[in-house]
N, C-alpha and C positions, 0 to 999 in steps of 0.2 A: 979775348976772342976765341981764343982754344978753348978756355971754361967752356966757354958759351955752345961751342958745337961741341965739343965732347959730351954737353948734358942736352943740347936737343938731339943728337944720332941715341942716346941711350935712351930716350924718351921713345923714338919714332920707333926702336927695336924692339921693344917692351913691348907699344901698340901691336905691331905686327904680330907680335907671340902671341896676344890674343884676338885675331883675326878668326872667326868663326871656318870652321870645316865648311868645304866647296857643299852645298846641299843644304845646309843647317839653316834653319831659320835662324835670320839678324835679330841681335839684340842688340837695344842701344850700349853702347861702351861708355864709362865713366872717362870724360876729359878730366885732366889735372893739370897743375903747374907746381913748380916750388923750386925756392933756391939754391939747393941742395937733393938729389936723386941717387940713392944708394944703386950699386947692382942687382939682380935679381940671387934672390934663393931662396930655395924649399923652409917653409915655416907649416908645421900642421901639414903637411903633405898638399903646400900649394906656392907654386912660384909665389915668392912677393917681391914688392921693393919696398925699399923705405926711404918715406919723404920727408924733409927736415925744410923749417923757416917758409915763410908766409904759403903754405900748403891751400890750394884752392882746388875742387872738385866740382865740376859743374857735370848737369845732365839734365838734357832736354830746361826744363822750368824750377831747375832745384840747383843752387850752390850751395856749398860747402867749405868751411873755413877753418884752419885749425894750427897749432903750430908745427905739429908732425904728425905723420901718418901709415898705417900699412897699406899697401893697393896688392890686392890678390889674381891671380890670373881665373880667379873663378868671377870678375867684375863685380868683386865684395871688396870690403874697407874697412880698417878701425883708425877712428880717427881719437888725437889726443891734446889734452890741454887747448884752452881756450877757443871749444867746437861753436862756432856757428853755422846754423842749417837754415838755408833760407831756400820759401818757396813764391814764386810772384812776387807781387810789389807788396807785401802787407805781412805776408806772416814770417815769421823769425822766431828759433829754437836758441838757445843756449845752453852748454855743458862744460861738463869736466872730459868722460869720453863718450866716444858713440861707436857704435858699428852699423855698417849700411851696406845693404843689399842689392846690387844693382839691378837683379833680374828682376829678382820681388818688388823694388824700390820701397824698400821699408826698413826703418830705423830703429836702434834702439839706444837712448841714452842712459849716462846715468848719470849723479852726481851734481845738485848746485844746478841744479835745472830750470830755467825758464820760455817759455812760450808768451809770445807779443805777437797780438793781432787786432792793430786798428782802436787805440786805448785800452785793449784786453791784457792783463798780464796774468801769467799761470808761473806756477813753482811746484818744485815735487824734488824730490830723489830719483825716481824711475819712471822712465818715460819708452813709450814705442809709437810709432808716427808712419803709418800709410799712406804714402805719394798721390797716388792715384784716385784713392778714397780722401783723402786732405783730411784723417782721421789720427788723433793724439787720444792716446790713453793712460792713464796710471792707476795703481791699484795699491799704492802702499800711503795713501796719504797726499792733498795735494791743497793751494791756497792760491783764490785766484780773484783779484783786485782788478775790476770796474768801476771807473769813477768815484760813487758813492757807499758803490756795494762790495763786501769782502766775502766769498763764499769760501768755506772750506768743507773738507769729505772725505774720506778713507780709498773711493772709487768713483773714480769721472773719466767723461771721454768729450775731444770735444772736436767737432767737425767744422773743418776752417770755410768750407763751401755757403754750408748753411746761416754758419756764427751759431751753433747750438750746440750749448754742454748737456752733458748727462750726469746726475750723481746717484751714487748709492753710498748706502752707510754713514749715518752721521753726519749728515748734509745739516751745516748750521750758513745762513747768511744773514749777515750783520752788513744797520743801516744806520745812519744816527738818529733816524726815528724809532725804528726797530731792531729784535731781532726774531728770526726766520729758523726755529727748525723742522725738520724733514726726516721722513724713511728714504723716498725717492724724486727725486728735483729735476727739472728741465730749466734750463736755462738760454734765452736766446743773449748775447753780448750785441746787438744791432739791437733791437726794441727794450731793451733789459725787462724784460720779461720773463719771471719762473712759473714754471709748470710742474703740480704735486699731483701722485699719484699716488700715497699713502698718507701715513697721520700723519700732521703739520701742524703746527703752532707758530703763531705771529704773536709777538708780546712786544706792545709798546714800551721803547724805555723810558718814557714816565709813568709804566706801570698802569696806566689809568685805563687799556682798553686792550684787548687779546681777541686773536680768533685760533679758534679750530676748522679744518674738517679733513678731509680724505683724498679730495681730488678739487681740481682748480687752475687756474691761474692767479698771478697777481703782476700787474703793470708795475714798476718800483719808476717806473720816470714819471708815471702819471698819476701815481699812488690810486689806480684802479683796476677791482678785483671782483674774481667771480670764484664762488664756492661750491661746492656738493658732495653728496654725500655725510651725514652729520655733521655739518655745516653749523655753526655757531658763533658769531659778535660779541664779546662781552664789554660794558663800557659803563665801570663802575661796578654799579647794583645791578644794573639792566643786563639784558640779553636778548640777541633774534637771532632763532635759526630756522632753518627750515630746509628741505628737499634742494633746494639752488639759493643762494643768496650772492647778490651782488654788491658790492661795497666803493663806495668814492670816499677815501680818504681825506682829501682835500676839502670836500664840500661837507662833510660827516653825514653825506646819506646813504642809506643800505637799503635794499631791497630783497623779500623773501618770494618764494611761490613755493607753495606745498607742504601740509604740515607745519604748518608755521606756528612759531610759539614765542610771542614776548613776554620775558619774564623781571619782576622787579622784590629784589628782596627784599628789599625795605618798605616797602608798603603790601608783602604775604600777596602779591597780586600776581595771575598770571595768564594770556590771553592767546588761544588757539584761534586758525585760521588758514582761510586757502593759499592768502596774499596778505603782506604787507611793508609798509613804508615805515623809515624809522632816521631821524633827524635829529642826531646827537648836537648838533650846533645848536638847533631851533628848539630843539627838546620838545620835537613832534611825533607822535608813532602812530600809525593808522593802520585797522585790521578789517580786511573783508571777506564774505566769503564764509560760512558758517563761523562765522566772527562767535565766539565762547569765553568769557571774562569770568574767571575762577580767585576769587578771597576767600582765603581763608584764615575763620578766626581763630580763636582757643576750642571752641564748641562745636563748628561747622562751617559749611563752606555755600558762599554766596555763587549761584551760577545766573549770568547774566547774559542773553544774546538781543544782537541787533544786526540788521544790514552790515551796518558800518557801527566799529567801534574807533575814538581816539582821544586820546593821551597826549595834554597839553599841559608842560611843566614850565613853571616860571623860576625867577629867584624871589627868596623871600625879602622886598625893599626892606619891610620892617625890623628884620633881624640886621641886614646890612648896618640902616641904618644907625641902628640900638649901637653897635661893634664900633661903627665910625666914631660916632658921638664918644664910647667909652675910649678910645685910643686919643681924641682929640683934651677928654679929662683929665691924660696920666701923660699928654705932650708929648706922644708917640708916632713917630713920620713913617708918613709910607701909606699905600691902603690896604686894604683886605679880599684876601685872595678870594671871586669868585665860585672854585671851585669848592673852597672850605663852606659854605654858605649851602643852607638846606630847600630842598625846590619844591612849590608850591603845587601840587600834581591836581588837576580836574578830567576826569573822563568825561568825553560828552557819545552816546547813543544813539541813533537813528536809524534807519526807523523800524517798524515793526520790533520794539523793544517786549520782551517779557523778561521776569529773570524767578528764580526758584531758592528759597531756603527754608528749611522745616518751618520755621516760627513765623514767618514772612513768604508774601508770593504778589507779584505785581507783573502791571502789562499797560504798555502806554504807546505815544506813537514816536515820542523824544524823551531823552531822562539826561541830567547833568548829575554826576555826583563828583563834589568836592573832596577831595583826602584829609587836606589837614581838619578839617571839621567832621569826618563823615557826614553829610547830611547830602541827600537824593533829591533832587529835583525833577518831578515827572510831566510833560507837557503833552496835552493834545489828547483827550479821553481819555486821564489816566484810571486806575484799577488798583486798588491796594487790598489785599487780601491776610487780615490775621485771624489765625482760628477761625472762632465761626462768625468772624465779622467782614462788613464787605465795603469798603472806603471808596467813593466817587467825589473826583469835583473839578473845579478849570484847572486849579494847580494843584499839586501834591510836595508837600515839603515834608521828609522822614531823616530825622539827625538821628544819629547810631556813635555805641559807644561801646570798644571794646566786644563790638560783633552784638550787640544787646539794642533795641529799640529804643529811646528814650524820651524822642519830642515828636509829634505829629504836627502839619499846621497845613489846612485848608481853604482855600483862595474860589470864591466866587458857585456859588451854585454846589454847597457841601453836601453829601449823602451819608449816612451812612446805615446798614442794616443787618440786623443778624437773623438768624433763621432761628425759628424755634420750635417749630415742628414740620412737617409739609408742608401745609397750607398757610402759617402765621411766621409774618418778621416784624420784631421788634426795627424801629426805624427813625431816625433823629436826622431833620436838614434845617439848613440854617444858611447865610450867607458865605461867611467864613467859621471856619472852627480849628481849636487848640486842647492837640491830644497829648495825655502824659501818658508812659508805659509801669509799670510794677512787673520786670522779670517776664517779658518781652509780651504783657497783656497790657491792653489797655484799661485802667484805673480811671481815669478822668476822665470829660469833654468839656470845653467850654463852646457854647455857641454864641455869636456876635452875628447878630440883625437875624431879621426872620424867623426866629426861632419853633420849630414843628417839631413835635416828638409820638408816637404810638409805642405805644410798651405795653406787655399784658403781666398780669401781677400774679403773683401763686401763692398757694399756701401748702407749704407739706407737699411742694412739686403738684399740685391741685390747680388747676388754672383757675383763678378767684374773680378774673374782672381784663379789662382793657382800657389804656387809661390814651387819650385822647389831648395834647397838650399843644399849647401856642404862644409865644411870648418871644419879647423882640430878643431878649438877652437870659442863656439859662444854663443850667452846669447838669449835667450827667454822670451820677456816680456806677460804676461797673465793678463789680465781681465775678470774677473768673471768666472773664466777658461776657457777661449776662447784665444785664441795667435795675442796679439796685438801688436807685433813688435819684430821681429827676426834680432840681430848684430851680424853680419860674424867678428872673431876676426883675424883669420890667413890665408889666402890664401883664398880669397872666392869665389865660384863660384856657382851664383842664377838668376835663371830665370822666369820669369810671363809668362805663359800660359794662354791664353782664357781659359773660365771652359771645352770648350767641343773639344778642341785640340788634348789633350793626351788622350792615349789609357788606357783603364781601369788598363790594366796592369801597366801602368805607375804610375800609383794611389797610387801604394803599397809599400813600401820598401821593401826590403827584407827582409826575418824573419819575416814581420806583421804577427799579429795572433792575433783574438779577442775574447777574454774567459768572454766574456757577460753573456753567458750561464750559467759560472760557480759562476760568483757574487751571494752571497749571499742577499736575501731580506730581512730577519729580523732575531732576535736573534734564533729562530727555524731552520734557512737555516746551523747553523755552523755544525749540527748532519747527513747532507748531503753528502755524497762525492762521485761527477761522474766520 
C-alpha cells in the first residue's frame, strides 16, 4: 500500500510540474501508467522520468505500449523494447524503439517495424507516423503483405484514413498470377487497387501475357484494369495497345480507343484503328474506325481497310488430332497441351472493303481471307485489279503464296478486261473462271460455260484484226498480260474482223463496265469510297 501511494503522489507531482503557465494555451498531456516510476532529472536539458515494466501511454485516440520509457517535461517520450503504438480500433505499429511528440503528436520508430491495419501489414527499419494526419512513412526500404498481394519499395507512405499507400522507387508487387513493376504506385489496401503513374510492367508468371504503359489503375481483387499512356497487352505473338485500354483479366477481354494497333508476329500482320476489342479466350479481335490491316511480305506490304475489321482464331483439330493419335501409338498418357497447338487465324472485312498492293489492288463490299492457305474471299461486287487487267464477278477467290499471286478462281457472271488503248479492251466472260499467275501476272484462264472472248491481234505492235470468240468451254493464254492465244474447247464459234469493221458497239460485251476510276493508286486510295 505504501508502494502504491508513494508511486501515485510521484506520478500526480510529475503531472503538476507539467501544468501549462496560467495564459498559455492547453495542450493535451501524455497520461501514463507503469509499475515502476523513477524520480525526475535533467536528461538533455529536460526534466524526465524513467518508466520501467508494463509502461502504457495513452492520449486522446492513440496508446502506447512498451517495456520502458523516458517521459520528458517537454510532453515528448522515447519509448523502448517491445513499442506498441496503437491508434483507434484498427491500426497498430510495432518496434524496437520510438520517440513521440506529444505537441506535434508525431512519431518516429525504428527497428523490426511493423504497421497492421485491417489485413494490411507493412515492415521497414524506419518509420515516422503523424497522429492527426493518420499518416506512416518510410524511406529506407519497406514490404507490405495484403492477402494475395506483396508489395515492396525503397519509399511509401501510407494514410490509415484513406487505406492508401504511396510508392516511389522500385515499387515491385508480386501476385501469384503476376508480377507488377513500377516507377511510381498508389495503392488503396480497402479495394486492392494500384494506381501507376510512370512505366509499369505487369508480367504474368506463366510468362504467356505482359502489359505495359505509363498511367493506369489495376483492380488485383477483380483482376480489372485500365491503361494509358503507351499503353500495350501482350498475349503471346499478339498485341493491343492504344491511347486507353481496358483489360478484364478474368474474362481475357481488352478494350482499346485511340490509336489503336493489333499486332501479330507470327502471321507479319498488323491492324491500326480508332477502337477495338480483343478476346484472348475466344481468340476474337475486332477493329473499327479507320480500321487499316498492314501484311507484310518479303517484297511488300498488303494495305487493307474496311468499316469493320476481325480476327477469328481457332485451334488447329487436325494437328491436335495427328499429336493425339501419335501419343496414343507410342502408349503415351496424358493429353496435349492446347496452348502448344497452332491457331487457325481468318480475317473477315466489311464493308466498304478496298485494299492496295503494287502488283495487286481490289475493292468489294465483304472479303474473308484465310491465313493458313492465304487465299481472299471477296463478296458483293467484288473488283480485282492486276496490271492492266480488270477482274469482275459474284465471287472472287485469290490464293497467295509467300506474298506472290498464284490461283484465281471465279464464281458466277466472270469478267474480265484489259485496256489496250483508249478506246479498245481486250475482254474474256464466261460463267466461272480458273486463273494461274507466272510472277504475280496472269499466264492462263480457263473459262467453264459461256464462254465470250474479244481480243485484237498485232503484228509488230501493228493492230492486225479483232477476233470475236464464243464457245461454252475455252482457255486463254497471256503474255505479260496481254492475250497471246485463245482455244475454243467446245462448240466454237470465232471470227477476225478488220480493226475498223465493227461497230463500236460491237466492241463491248455485254455487261462491260470499266471501274478504272475506282482503282485505288496507293495505300492512302483504300480510305476512299466513290
Amino acid at each position: 500500500m505504501l508502494r502504491f501511494l508513494r508511486h501515485g503522489l510521484a506520478s500526480l507531482l510529475f503531472l503538476l510540474s507539467f501544468l501549462p503557465a496560467m495564459g498559455q494555451k492547453e495542450k493535451k498531456k501524455i497520461n501514463f501508467s507503469s509499475d515502476v516510476i523513477e524520480g525526475s532529472k535533467p536528461i538533455g536539458g529536460k526534466e524526465t522520468r524513467r518508466l520501467l515494466g508494463n509502461v502504457v501511454f495513452t492520449q486522446e485516440n492513440v496508446t502506447m505500449y512498451c517495456d520502458s520509457a523516458h517521459l520528458f517535461s517537454d510532453n515528448s517520450l522515447d519509448a523502448f523494447s517491445h513499442v506498441h503504438f496503437k491508434q483507434g480500433d484498427s491500426l497498430n505499429l510495432y518496434g524496437d524503439e520510438m520517440k513521440y511528440d506529444g505537441n506535434k503528436k508525431f512519431a518516429r520508430l525504428e527497428k523490426n517495424i511493423r504497421l497492421e491495419d485491417k489485413g494490411m501489414i507493412l515492415t521497414t527499419e524506419h518509420m515516422t507516423y503523424a497522429v492527426s494526419e493518420k499518416l506512416a512513412t518510410y524511406v529506407d526500404g519497406g514490404i507490405i503483405h495484403s492477402e494475395d498481394n506483396v508489395l515492396t519499395s525503397r519509399t511509401g507512405y501510407y494514410v490509415a484514413s484513406t487505406r492508401m499507400m504511396a510508392f516511389k522507387n522500385q515499387v515491385v508487387l508480386t501476385n501469384p498470377k503476376y508480377i507488377m513493376n513500377s516507377d511510381t504506385l498508389d495503392y488503396n489496401t480497402a479495394t486492392k487497387t494500384a494506381y501507376f503513374y510512370g512505366p509499369t510492367w505487369i508480367r504474368e508468371t506463366n510468362k504467356k501475357n505482359s502489359i505495359y504503359c505509363e498511367n493506369g489503375f489495376y483492380d488485383t481483387a477483380h483482376d480489372y484494369a485500365r491503361f494509358s499512356k503507351n499503353s500495350k497487352v501482350n498475349s503471346g505473338k499478339q498485341s493491343l495497345q492504344g491511347d486507353s485500354v481496358f483489360y478484364d483479366r478474368t474474362s481475357g477481354f481488352g478494350r482499346a480507343i485511340g490509336n489503336v494497333t493489333l499486332s501479330d508476329t507470327s502471321q507479319h500482320l498488323n491492324v491500326t484503328g480508332d477502337y477495338a476489342t480483343n478476346n484472348e479466350i475466344k481468340n476474337i479481335s475486332i477493329v473499327t474506325g479507320h480500321a487499316l490491316l498492314k501484311q507484310i511480305s518479303k517484297k511488300d506490304t498488303l494495305f487493307l481497310h474496311g468499316d469493320t475489321l476481325k480476327v477469328i482464331s481457332v485451334l488447329d483439330t487436325i494437328e491436335y488430332k495427328k499429336q493425339m493419335e501419335d501419343r496414343r501409338l507410342k502408349n503415351l498418357s496424358g493429353g496435349i497441351s492446347k496452348d502448344s497447338l497452332p491457331l487457325l487465324r481468318t480475317m473477315y472485312a466489311y464493308h466498304r472493303v478496298k485494299f492496295y498492293k503494287p502488283e495487286v489492288q481490289g475493292r468489294c463490299d465483304s472479303l474473308v481471307y484465310t491465313y493458313y492457305d492465304s487465299t481472299m474471299n471477296m463478296f458483293k461486287e467484288p473488283v480485282l485489279w492486276s496490271d492492266k487487267s480488270q477482274l469482275t464477278a459474284g465471287h472472287v477467290q485469290l490464293t497467295m503464296a509467300n506474298g506472290e499471286m498464284k490461283l484465281l478462281k471465279m464464281y458466277v457472271n466472270s469478267f474480265i478486261i484489259e485496256q489496250e488503248d483508249s478506246i479498245r479492251f481486250n475482254q474474256i466472260k464466261g460463267k466461272n473462271m480458273i486463273g494461274y499467275f507466272k510472277e504475280n501476272k496472269i499466264c492462263k484462264v480457263f473459262v467453264e460455260g459461256n464462254g465470250q472472248a474479244i481480243y485484237y491481234t498485232k503484228d509488230k505492235n501493228k493492230l492486225t484484226g479483232v477476233n470475236k470468240s464464243e464457245c461454252s468451254d475455252l482457255v486463254v493464254f497471256l503474255e505479260n498480260n496481254a492475250v497471246k492465244k485463245i482455244t475454243l474447247l467446245n462448240k466454237p464459234d470465232g471470227t477476225l474482223y478488220p480493226p475498223k469493221e465493227l461497230d463500236p458497239k460491237d466492241l463491248r460485251l455485254k455487261e462491260f463496265k470499266d471501274h478504272t476510276a475506282l482503282r485505288p493508286k496507293d495505300r492512302n486510295d483504300v480510305f476512299i469510297w466513290q
